[in-house]
C-alpha positions in Angstrom: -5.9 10.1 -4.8 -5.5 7.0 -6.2 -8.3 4.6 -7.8 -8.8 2.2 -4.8 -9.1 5.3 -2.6 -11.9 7.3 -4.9 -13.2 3.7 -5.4 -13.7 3.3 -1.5 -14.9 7.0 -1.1 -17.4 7.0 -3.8 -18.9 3.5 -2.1 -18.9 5.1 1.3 -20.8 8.5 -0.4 -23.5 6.1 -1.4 -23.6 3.9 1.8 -23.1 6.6 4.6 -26.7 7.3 5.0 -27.2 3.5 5.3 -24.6 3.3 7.7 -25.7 6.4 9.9 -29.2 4.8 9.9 -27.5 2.1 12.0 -25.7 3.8 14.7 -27.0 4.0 18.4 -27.2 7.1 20.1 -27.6 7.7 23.9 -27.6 10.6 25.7 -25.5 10.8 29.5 -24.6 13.0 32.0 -21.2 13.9 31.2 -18.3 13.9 33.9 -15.9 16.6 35.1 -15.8 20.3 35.5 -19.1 22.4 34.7 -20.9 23.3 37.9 -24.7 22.6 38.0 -25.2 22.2 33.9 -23.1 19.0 34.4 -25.9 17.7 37.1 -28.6 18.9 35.2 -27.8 18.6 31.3 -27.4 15.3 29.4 -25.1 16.4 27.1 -22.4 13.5 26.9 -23.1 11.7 23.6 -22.4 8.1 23.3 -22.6 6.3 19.5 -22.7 2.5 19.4 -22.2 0.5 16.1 -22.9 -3.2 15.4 -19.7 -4.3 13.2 -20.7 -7.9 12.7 -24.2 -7.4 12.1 -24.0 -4.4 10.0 -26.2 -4.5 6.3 -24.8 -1.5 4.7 -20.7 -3.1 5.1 -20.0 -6.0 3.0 -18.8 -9.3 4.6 -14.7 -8.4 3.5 -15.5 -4.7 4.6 -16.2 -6.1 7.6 -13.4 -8.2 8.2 -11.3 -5.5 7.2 -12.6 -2.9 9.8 -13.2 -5.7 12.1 -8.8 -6.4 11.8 -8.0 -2.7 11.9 -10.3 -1.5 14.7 -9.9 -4.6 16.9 -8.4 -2.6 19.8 -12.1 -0.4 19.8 -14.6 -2.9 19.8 -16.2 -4.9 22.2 -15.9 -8.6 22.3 -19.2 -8.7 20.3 -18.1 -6.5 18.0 -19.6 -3.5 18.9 -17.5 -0.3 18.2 -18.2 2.4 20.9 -17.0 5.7 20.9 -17.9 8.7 23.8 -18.2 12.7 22.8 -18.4 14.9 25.9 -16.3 18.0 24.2 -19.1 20.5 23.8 -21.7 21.5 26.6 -24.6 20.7 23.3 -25.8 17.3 22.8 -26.4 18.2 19.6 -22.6 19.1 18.9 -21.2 16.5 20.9 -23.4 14.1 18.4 -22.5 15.7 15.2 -18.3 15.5 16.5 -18.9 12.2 17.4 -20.4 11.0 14.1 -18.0 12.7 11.8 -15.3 11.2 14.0 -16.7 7.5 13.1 -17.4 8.3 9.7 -14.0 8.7 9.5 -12.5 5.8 11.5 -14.8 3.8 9.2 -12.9 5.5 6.6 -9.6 5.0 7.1 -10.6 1.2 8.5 -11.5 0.5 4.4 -8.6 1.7 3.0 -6.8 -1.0 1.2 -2.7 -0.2 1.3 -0.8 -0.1 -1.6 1.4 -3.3 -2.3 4.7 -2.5 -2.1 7.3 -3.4 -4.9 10.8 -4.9 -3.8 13.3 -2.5 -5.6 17.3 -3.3 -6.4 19.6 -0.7 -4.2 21.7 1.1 -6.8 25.4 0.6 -7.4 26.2 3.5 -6.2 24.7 3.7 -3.3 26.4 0.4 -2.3 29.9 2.3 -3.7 28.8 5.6 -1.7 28.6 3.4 1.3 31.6 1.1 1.5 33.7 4.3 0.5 32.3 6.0 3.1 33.0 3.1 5.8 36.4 2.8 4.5 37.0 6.8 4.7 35.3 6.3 8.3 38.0 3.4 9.7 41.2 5.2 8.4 40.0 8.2 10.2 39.6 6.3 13.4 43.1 4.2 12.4 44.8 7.5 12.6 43.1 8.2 16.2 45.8 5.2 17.5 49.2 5.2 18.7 51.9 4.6 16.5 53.6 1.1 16.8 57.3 1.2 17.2 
């Protein structure tokens, strides 16, 4: 791992209970297959997080998340995301945490800048020689003029 990357995971170690104390949980019937424990059981979880008006991200953290996760939230800014794998509530809340914890994650990661690099000469050489290799294979393919 580099620097920015323990950087950004020691900030979130510090923060996560911060940002756990903001999530939303509700409970719902979940949908499909199951018999009667699906009419019954409220197992379905569903997690709710205010982007915008978070206190435990930092205003560029937020833009950040906010410009990688754009596709998942809601026009207010609400990320939203649905656990019905596990017949437990309790499951389906702990898969469905860990699985934002990590889209948070990987939402802060700042990417390395990349650094322009010459090709080298012979690469270039290996190239042309093989082009020119290449077209007097396929001149020989042709008729002969007479």
């Amino acid at each position: 791992m580099t620097s920015w990357q323990i950087k950004i995971g020691v900030l979130l170690n510090m923060d996560k209970e911060k940002i756990i104390s903001e999530l939303n949980f509700k409970a719902v019937r979940s949908s499909g297959a199951g018999g009667q424990n699906v009419n019954k059981v409220s197992s379905k979880v569903v997690l709710s997080f205010d982007l915008v008006n978070s206190q435990s991200l930092s205003e560029e953290e937020k833009e950040r998340s906010q410009r990688k996760l754009k596709s998942k939230l809601t026009l207010d800014g609400i990320l939203i995301l649905n656990c019905d794998e596990d017949r437990s509530q309790l499951k389906n809340k702990e898969i469905v945490t860990k699985r934002f914890l990590e889209m948070i994650e990987k939402s802060l990661v700042i990417p390395k800048e990349r650094k322009a690099t010459r090709i080298p000469k012979s690469v270039i050489e290996k190239r042309l020689k093989d082009k020119s290799s290449n077209s007097e294979i396929k001149q020989n393919r042709k008729k002969p003029e007479l």
